[in-house]
Every structure is written in structure tokens, then in C-alpha cells.
C-alpha positions as CSV (number, residue, x, y, z in Angstrom):
1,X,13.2,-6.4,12.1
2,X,11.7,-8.8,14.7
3,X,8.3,-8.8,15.3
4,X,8.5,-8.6,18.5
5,X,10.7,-5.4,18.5
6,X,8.3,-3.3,16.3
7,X,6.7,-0.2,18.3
8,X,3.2,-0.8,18.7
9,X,1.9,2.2,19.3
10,X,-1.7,3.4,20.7
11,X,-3.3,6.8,19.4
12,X,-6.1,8.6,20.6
13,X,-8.4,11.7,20.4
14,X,-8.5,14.4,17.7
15,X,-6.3,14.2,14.2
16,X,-3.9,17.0,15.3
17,X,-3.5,14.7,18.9
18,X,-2.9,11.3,17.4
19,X,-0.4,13.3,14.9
20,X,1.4,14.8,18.1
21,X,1.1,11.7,19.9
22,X,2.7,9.6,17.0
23,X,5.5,11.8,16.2
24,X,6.6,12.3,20.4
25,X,6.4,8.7,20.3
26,X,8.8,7.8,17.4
27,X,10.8,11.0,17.6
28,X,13.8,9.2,17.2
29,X,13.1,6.5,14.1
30,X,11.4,9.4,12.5
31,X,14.4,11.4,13.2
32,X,16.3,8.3,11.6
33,X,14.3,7.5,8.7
34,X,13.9,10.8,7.1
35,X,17.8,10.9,5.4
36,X,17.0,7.4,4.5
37,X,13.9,8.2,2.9
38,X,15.5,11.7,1.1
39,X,18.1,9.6,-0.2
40,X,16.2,6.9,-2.0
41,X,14.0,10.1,-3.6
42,X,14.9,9.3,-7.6
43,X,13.5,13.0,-8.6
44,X,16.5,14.0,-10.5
45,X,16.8,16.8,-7.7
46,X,16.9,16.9,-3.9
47,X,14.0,16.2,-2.2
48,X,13.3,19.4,-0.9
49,X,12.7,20.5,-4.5
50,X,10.7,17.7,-5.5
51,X,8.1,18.0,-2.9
52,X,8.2,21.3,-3.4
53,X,7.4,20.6,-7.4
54,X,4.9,18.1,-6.9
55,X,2.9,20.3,-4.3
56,X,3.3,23.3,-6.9
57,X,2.2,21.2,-10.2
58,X,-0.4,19.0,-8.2
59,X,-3.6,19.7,-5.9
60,X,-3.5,16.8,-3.4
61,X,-3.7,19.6,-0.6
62,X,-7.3,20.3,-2.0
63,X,-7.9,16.4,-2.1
64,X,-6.7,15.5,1.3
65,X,-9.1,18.8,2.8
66,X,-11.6,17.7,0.5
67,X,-12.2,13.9,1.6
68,X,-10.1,13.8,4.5
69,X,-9.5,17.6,6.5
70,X,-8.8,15.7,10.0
71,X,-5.7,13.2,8.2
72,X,-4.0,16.5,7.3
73,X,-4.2,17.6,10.9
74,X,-2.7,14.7,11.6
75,X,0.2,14.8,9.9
76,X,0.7,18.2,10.6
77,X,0.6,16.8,14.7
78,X,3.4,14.4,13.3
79,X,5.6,17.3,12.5
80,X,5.3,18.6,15.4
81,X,5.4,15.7,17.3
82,X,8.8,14.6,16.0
83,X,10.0,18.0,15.4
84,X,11.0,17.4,11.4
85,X,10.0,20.2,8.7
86,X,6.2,19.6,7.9
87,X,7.4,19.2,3.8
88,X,9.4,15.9,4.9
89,X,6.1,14.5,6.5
90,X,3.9,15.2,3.6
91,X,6.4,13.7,1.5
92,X,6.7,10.3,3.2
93,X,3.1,10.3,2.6
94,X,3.5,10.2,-1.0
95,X,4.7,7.0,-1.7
96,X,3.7,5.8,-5.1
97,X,2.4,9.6,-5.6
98,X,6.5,10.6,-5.9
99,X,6.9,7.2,-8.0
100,X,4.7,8.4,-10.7
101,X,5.1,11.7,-11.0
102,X,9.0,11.3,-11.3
103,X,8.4,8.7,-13.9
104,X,6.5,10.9,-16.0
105,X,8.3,13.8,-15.5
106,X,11.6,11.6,-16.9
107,X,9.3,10.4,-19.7
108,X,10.0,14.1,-21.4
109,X,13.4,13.9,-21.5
110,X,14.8,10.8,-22.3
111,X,13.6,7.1,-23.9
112,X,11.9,4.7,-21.9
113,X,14.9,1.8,-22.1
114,X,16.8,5.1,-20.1
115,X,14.3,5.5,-17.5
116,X,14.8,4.5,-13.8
117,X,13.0,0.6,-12.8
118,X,9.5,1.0,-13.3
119,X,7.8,0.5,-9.8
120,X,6.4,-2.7,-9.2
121,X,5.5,-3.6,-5.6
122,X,3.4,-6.2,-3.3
123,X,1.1,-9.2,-4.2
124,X,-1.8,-10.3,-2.7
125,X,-4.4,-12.5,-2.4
126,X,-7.9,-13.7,-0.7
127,X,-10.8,-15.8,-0.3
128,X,-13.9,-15.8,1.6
129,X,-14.5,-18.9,3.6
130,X,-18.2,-19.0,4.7
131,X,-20.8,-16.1,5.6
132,X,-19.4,-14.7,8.6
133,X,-15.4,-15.5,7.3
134,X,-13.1,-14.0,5.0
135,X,-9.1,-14.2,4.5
136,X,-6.8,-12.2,2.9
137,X,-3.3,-11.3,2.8
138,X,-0.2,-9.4,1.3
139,X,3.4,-8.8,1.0
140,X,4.1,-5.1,1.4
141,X,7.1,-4.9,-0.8
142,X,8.9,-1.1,-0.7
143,X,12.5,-1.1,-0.2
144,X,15.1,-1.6,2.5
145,X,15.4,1.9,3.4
146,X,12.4,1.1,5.8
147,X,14.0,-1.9,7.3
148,X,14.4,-1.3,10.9
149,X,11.3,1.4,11.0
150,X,8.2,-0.5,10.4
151,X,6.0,0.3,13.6
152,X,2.0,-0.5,13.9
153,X,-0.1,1.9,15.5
154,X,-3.4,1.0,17.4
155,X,-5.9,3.2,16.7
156,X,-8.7,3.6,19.4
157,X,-12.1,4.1,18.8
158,X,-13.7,7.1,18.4
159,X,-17.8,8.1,17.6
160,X,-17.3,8.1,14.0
161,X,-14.8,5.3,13.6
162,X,-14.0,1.8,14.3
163,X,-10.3,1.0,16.5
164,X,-7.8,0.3,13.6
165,X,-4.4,-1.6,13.4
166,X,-3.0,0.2,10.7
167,X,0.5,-1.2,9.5
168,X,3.2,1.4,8.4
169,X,6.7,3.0,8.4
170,X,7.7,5.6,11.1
171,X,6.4,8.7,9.9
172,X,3.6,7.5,7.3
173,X,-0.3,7.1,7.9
174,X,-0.6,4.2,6.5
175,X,0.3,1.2,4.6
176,X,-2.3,-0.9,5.2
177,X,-4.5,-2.3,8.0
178,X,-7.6,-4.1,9.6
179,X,-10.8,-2.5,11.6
180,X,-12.6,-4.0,14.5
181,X,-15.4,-4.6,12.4
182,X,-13.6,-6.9,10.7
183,X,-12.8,-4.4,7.3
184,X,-9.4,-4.4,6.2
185,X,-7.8,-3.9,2.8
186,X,-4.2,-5.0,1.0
187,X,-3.3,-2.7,-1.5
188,X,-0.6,-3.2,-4.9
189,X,0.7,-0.6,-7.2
190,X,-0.9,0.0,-10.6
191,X,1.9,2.5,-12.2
192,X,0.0,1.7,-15.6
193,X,-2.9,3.2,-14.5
194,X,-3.8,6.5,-15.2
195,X,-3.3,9.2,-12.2
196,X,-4.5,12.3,-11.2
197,X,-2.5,15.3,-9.8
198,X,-6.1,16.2,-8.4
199,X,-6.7,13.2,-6.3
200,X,-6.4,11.7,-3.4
201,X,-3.4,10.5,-2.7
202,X,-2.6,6.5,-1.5
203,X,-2.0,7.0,2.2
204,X,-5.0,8.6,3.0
205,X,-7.2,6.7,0.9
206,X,-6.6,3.8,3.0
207,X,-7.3,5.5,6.6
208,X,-10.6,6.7,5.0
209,X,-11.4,2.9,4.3
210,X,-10.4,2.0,7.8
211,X,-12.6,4.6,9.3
212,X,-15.7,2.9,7.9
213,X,-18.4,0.2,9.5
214,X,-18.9,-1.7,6.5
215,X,-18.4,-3.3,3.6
216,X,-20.2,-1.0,1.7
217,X,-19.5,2.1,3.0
218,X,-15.9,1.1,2.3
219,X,-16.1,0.6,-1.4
220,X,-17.9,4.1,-1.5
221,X,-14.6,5.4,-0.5
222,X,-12.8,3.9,-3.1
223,X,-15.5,4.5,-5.6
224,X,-16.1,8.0,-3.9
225,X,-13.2,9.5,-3.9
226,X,-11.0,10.4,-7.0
227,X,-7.6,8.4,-6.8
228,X,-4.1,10.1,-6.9
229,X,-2.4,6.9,-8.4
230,X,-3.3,4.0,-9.9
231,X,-3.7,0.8,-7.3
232,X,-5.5,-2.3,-6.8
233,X,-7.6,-2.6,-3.5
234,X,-8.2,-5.8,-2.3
235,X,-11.0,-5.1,-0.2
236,X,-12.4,-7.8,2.8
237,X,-14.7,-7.8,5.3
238,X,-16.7,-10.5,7.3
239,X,-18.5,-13.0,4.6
240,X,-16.6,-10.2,1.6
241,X,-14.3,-9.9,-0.5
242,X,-13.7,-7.8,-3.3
243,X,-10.5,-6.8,-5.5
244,X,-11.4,-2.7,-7.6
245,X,-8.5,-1.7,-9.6
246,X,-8.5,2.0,-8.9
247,X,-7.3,5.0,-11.5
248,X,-7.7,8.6,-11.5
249,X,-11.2,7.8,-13.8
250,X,-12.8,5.0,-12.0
251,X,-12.7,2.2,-10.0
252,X,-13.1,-1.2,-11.5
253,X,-13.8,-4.5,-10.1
254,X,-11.5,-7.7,-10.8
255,X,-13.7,-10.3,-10.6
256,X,-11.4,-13.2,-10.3
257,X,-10.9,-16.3,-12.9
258,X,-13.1,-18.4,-10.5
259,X,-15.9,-17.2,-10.2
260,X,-17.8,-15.6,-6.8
261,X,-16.1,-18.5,-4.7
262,X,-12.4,-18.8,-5.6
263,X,-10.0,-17.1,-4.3
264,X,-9.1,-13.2,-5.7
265,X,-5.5,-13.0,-6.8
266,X,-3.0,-9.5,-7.7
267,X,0.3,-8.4,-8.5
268,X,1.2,-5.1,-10.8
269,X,-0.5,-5.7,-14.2
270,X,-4.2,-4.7,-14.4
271,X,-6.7,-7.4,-14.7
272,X,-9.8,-5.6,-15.2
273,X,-9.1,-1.6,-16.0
274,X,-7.8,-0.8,-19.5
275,X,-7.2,3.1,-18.1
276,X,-3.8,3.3,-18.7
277,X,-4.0,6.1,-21.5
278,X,-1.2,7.8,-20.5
279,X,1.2,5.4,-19.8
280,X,0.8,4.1,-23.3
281,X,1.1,6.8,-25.3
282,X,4.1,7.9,-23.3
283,X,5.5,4.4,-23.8
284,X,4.6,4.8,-27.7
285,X,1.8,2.4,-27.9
286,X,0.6,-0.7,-26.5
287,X,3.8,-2.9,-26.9
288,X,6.0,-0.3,-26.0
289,X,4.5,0.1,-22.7
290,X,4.5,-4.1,-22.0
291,X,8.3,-3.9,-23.4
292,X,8.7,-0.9,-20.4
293,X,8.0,-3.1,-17.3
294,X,10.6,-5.4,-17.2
295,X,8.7,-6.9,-13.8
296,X,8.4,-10.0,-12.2
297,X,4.7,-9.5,-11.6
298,X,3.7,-12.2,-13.6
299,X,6.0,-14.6,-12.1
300,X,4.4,-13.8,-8.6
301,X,0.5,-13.5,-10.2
302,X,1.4,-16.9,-11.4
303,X,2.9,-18.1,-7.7
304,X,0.1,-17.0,-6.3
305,X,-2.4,-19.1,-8.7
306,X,-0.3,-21.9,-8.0
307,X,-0.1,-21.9,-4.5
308,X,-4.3,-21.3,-4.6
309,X,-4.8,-24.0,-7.0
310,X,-4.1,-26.6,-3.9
311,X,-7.6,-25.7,-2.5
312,X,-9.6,-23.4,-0.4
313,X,-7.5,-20.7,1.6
314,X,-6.7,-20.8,5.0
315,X,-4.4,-18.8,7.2
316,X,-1.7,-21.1,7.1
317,X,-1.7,-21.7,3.1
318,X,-1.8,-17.5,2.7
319,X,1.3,-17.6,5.2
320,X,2.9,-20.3,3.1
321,X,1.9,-18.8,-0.7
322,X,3.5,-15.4,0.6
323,X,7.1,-16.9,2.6
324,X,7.3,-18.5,-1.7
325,X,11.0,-17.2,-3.0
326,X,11.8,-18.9,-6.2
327,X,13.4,-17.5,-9.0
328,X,10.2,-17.6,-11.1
329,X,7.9,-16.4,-8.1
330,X,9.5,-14.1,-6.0
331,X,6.9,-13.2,-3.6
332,X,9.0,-12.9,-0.4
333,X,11.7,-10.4,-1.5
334,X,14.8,-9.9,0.1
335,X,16.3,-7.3,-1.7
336,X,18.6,-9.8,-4.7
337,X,18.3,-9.2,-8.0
338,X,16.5,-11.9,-10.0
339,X,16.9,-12.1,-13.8
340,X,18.6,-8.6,-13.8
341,X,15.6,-7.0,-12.2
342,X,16.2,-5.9,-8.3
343,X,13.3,-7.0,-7.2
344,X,12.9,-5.0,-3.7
345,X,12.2,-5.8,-0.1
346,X,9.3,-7.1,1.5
347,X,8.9,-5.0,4.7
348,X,5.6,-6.3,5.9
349,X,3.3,-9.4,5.7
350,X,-0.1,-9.1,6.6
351,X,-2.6,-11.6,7.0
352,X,-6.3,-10.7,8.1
353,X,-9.0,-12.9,9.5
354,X,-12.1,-10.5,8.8
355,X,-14.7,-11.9,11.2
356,X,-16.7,-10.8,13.8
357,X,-13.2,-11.1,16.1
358,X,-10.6,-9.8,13.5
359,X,-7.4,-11.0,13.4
360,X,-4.2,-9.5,12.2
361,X,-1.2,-12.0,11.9
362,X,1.6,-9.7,10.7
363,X,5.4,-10.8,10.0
364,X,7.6,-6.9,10.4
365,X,10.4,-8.4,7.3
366,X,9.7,-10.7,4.7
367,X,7.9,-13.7,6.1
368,X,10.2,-16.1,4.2
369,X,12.9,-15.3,7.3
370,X,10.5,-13.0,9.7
371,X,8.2,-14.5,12.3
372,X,4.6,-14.0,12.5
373,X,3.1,-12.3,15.5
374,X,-1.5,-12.3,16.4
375,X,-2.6,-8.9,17.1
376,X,-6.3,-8.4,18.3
377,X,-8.1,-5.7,19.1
């Protein structure tokens, strides 16, 4: 997609009134993404039947009314909004929540060299650059069955909440985003990570981050709230920066290999959290589960120390490390296959200046071939 075709679209009021306002207004790429999205559902049934499992064997309703009551009015406005089945809405909201419960759910039945690819998605990195400036950035890598569908909705402001640009697919909450006070977080799947069919899942974890006025308050979402799947959080803010390695147990800071002023740095392997209990023992032990992820995330954690290695990080560097598509570092992905492993699609760039006026630069595609486009609020 072009940047400059993606719907940009502004929400306001109550949960239940963005929701209906979101789904009127994308009636027909919801209407076109939801086959896409049911077809790329690896659940071993149809997707009905797997949202309807994972809701049955799983308590995120209690989680999302728990920690975040007016997100679920939301996406019930969505449904209604766009007029789809309210099951297919809650089920695009469980992005890496589907990933890992189909994974495990496999793990029962048949060896791990049998399984489906092993999710492995996004890389990001950061730096803050003075007391009042911070940069940080990602490649939202998903799949090409959202090409064509990315949208970025404008949140206004409301009493309890900052205005938020919150980047996503037609349909979803949220992928990830930037406040106008400057917070904004990137966010990369941790499948090793332990879960919890009692937590929060992904999407709504990040809105909750985005509703909040600082730094701090921020990280006492993520260290608040129990986590539906494991992820890192690369969190920023004016002057801040902070990368927490999230499981269903506990959130866990990654600290970085260069101290409290070099840059912060993730792909798909943990860094910090050894909470990956289930994982291994399903994989038969420690080797067994490194021998499971036939990934590229080194390659790209690697990239990305490279590319930081040339100095301080500025807009244009971040920009530069995340357009990187060599065989050994494939940040930008464009949907090949590299070294046997299909390596996926970037849908998104993001790039945030959190200052005291934030800036998102934002390439819709991978920003090796997609142009960047300044969004302020």
C-alpha cells in the first residue's frame, strides 16, 4: 500500500461510539479482510470453531472487563459498525493469542519438526537522545493477508486519555502507536514465553499503554496487568526508554548490552526472561526448543547491532537500519523465503520521535519499497 492511500481515520466519544464509528467507516475493507484473515487461521479447523475453542478453554473475556471494560465496548461498536458477526471481530483481535494457542494445541498431537513455522515477527530498536528526546522504531512484520488494509486511526482526546495515533489493520485495535504526550511503544513476539489463557490479550494491552500520561504509569500497565502472550515492549517516552519482556508471570526488563545510554535492540529470542517453562518442556528440553525455531531473529538482532554500532540514533539511521534486506538480516520483509524459512511481510514501519511535539513517521508496506509519511497530532 501507499502511504498516502491509507485511511486515516478520526474517532471520538465513548468505547461503543469510536467502535461504531470505526467499523461505518471501513465497512468495506473490513468486509474485505475478514475471508482473508479466516483463511490464513492455521487452527486445524475453521475459524468459527477455533474462536469458538479458544473463548471456551480461555478467560480473556474476564481479562479484557477486568483491565479494559470500555475496549470491549469498542469492539463490540466495530461489529456493528461494519455489520460482521461479533466472533470474527474478537478474533482479529487475537493475533499472537491464536498463534500460540494453535501451537500448543498441535504440540499434543504430533512432533515438533511436524509443527506449523513457529511465529516470529517484527524487530525493533531505540535510543534516547537527550532529556526531553527519545527515538524508537519498528518493523511490524504479520503477513500479506493485511496488505492493502492497514489504516491508522486518530484518536481524540478525551478527560482520561491522551489523543493517540494508533497503527493497525482494518478491524483490529491496535498494533501499535504514539500518544500526544509523547508515549508510544513497538512491540515483538515472544512465542517462547510462557502465556496465560487468563490474561490480557496483546491488542488491548497496547491501547491501555496509550491511554496513559506518563512514563510510569505506562509501565504499570505492563507490569499491572497479567499478559495473554509472551511479547517484548519497547517502551518510550520523552527523555525514556525502556525494553520489559513480558510473560504470563512477570514482566522483565532488557537492559541493553550498553549500558543506560546505548541504544535498546529486539527481535524474537528473549534477552532477559528465562519464563519459557512451557515451551521447553513441550519442546523436550532446552535444545529441543532452540532446535524448534528455525528463525531469522538472530540474523535481524544482529542487523540491528550493526546498523547501531555506527553511532547515536537518529531518525534517519532508524529509517535506514529498518529498509536493511540482506540475506543474513532480513529486517524489511517482503514476503521471499530466505534459507528455507518464509520469512513474512512487513506491513508497517513506525518510527516515533517522543518529545514534547511527537512525531510519528510511518511507512504503510515495508519501508525497503514504501514511502514514509510525518503524522502529528
Amino acid at each position: 500500500m501507499r502511504t498516502a492511500d491509507m485511511p486515516v481515520i478520526k474517532l471520538a466519544g465513548s468505547g461503543r461510539a469510536r467502535g461504531r464509528q470505526y467499523g461505518e467507516a471501513l465497512r468495506r475493507q473490513i468486509g474485505d479482510l475478514v475471508p482473508r484473515w479466516e483463511a490464513q487461521v492455521d487452527g486445524g479447523s475453521p475459524a468459527k470453531a477455533l474462536i469458538d475453542d479458544i473463548l471456551k478453554e480461555t478467560r480473556f473475556d474476564r481479562a479484557i472487563q477486568r483491565w479494559a471494560p470500555h475496549l470491549w465496548e469498542e469492539v463490540q461498536g466495530i461489529a456493528e459498525g461494519s455489520g460482521q458477526p461479533l466472533w470474527k471481530i474478537q478474533g482479529i483481535q487475537l493475533l499472537d493469542e491464536i498463534w500460540w494457542f494453535t501451537l500448543y494445541r498441535k504440540a499434543g498431537k504430533a512432533p515438533w519438526r511436524e509443527h506449523a513455522e513457529i511465529p516470529e515477527r517484527c524487530s525493533a530498536l531505540g535510543q534516547v537522545r537527550g532529556p526531553k528526546a527519545t527515538y524508537s522504531g519498528q518493523n511490524m512484520d504479520i503477513g500479506t493477508w493485511i496488505e492493502g488494509h492497514q489504516v491508522l486511526l486518530h484518536l481524540e482526546e478525551t478527560e482520561a486519555a491522551p489523543a493517540q495515533l494508533v497503527f493497525t489493520y482494518a478491524g483490529s485495535i491496535a498494533l501499535n502507536g504514539l500518544n500526544a504526550r509523547g508515549i508510544g511503544y513497538c512491540c515483538n513476539t515472544l512465542i517462547q514465553l510462557d502465556p496465560s489463557a487468563t490474561g490480557l490479550p496483546m491488542a488491548y494491552v497496547g491501547r491501555r499503554v496509550l491511554e496513559q500520561k506518563s512514563f510510569g504509569d505506562a509501565l504499570g500497565i505492563l507490569r499491572g496487568v497479567e499478559h495473554a502472550s509472551g511479547q517484548n515492549y519497547l517502551l518510550g517516552a520523552p527523555g525514556r526508554l525502556g525494553s520489559y519482556e513480558c510473560s504470563g508471570n512477570h514482566a522483565i526488563a532488557w537492559k541493553g548490552e550498553h549500558g543506560a545510554d546505548g541504544p535498546l535492540l529486539h527481535t524474537n529470542h528473549p534477552l532477559a526472561s528465562r519464563e519459557g517453562r512451557i515451551f521447553t518442556e513441550m519442546s523436550g528440553g532446552a535444545e529441543a526448543a532452540k532446535r524448534a525455531l528455525r528463525s531469522t531473529t538472530e540474523g535481524r538482532y544482529g542487523g540491528l547491532k550493526r546498523c547501531a554500532a555506527n553511532g547515536p540514533l537518529e531518525i534517519e539511521t532508524i529509517k535506514d537500519t529498518l529498509r536493511t534486506k540482506s540475506p543474513e538480516a532480513p529486517i524489511s520483509r517482503t514476503g521471499e523465503t530466505v534459507g528455507g524459512n518464509p520469512i513474512g511481510y512487513t506491513v508497517g514501519c513506525t518510527i516515533y520521535e517522543h518529545k514534547a511535539e511527537p512525531v510519528l513517521h510511518l511507512a504503510a508496506g515495508p519501508p525497503c519499497s514504501t514511502e514514509f509519511m510525518d503524522f502529528r497530532f
